[in-house]
N, C-alpha and C positions, 0 to 999 in steps of 0.2 A: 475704237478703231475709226479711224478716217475713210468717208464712204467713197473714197477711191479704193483704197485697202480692200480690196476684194480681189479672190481668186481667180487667175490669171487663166482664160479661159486658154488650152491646148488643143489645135487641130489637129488629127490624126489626117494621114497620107490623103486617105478617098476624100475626106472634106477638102482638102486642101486642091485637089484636083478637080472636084465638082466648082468648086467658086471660081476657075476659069471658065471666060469664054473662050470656045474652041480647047485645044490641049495644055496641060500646062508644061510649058516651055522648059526644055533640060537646059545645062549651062554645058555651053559648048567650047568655052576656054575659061581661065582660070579667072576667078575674081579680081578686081582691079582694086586696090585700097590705097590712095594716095594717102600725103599729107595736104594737111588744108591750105585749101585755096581762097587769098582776098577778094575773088570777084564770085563766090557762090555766093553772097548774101548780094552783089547785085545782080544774080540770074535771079535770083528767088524775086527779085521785085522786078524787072522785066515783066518775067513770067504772069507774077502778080497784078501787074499792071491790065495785061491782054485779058488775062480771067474775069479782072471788075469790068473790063470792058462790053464783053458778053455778057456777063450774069446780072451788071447792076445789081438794083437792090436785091435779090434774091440770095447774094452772100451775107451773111448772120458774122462771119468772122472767116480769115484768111490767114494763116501762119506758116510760117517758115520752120518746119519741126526735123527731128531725125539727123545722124548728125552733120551733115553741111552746114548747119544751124551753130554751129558751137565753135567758135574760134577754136584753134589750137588741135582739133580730136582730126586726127586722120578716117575717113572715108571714103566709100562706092562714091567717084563723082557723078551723083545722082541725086537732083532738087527733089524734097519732098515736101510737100506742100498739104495742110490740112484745111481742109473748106467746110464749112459747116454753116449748113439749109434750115431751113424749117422744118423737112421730112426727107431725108434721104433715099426712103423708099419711094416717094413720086418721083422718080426720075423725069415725067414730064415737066416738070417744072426746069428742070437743067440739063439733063444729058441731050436731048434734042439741039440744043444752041452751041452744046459742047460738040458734040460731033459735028455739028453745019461749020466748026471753025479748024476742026482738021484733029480734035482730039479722039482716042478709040477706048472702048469702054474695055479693061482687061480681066479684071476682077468686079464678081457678083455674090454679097456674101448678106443675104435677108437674116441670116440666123445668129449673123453677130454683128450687133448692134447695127445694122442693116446698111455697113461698110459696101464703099464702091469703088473702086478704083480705075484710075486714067491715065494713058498715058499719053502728053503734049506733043505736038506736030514739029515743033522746033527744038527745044532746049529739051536733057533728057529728064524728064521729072516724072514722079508718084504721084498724080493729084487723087489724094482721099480723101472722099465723101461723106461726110457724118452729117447726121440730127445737131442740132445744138444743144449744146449738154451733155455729147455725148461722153461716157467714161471713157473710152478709150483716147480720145482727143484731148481730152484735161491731165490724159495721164502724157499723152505725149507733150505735153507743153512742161508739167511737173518734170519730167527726165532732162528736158533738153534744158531748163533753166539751173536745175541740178550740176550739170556737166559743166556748164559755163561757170559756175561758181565753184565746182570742187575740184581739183588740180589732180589731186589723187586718181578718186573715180574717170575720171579724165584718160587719165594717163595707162591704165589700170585697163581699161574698153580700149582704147586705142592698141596695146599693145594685143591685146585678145584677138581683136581682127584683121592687124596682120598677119597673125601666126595661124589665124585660120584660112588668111586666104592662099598660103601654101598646102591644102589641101585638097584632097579631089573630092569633089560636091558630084551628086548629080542634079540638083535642086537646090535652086533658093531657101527654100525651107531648113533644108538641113544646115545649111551656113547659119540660117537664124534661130535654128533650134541651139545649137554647137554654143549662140552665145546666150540663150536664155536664164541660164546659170548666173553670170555674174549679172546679167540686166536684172534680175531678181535682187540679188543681193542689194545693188545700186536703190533700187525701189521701196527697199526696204527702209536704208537709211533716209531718204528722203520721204517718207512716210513718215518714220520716226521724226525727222527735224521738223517739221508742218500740224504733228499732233501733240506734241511738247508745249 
């Protein structure tokens, strides 16, 4: 097995609501799912740009993940961006410079993989926080390069979240629970093609 090939950790509700700062926020109108757009890969470096600018050398690596990242796949126009520290859990080392630039710390999650999440003062982005090395970051780089090269799986997640964003969420989560089925399945086969 590929030591990514590991069990996909599930938050139930209270967790999921504990790793907010303050409450965690309902969806108060219907999710947005375009089709893709040619200038998210130049918000992502924008964006990118302003983060090296603050953190200098303290970024380990800087990616454009999730899917604004994948030509062709319709998404939330929402930059996600994966940053990866030394130690995620020192926040002193970064969220101090991060919040002195206007970003606010949203998500606090010690108990997996010691995940952080941000969200940027200007453009509307994810910045997650990981350890270097972390599994979850390697796994988000293996999906998105996946998608870029498989037309099917592509095609296949993109029509999946259209058809959920006609439904009534009261939470993020559950939109993201709704597609962890096929993200599983997709994970699989690119598992399979990288241990072959």
């Amino acid at each position: 097995m590929h030591p990514l090939h590991q069990p996909f950790q599930r938050l139930s509700e209270s967790q999921s609501r504990s790793a907010f700062i303050g409450e965690m926020p309902q969806l108060t109108q219907p999710i947005q799912i375009i089709d893709y757009q040619s200038n998210w890969s130049d918000l992502f470096h924008q964006e990118a740009k302003c983060i090296r600018q603050i953190l200098g050398s303290t970024i380990l690596a800087l990616d454009h993940i999730g899917s604004t990242a994948v030509p062709g796949l319709a998404a939330k126009p929402i930059i996600d961006i994966d940053l990866s520290v030394a130690d995620s859990a020192d926040e002193r080392s970064y969220l101090p410079l991060l919040e002195a630039a206007g970003y606010q710390l949203i998500i606090r999650e010690p108990d997996w993989q010691q995940h952080r999440m941000l969200k940027g003062p200007g453009t509307d982005i994810n910045l997650h926080v990981w350890t270097l090395g972390s599994i979850e970051a390697q796994r988000h780089l293996l999906f998105r390069d996946w998608l870029r090269a498989n037309a099917d799986d592509r095609l296949r997640y993109s029509q999946l979240k259209k058809m959920l964003a006609n439904q009534d969420f009261k939470y993020m989560s559950e939109y993201n629970d709704a597609k962890s089925a096929l993200i599983h399945e997709i994970y699989d086969r690119a598992f399979a093609a990288i241990s072959s």
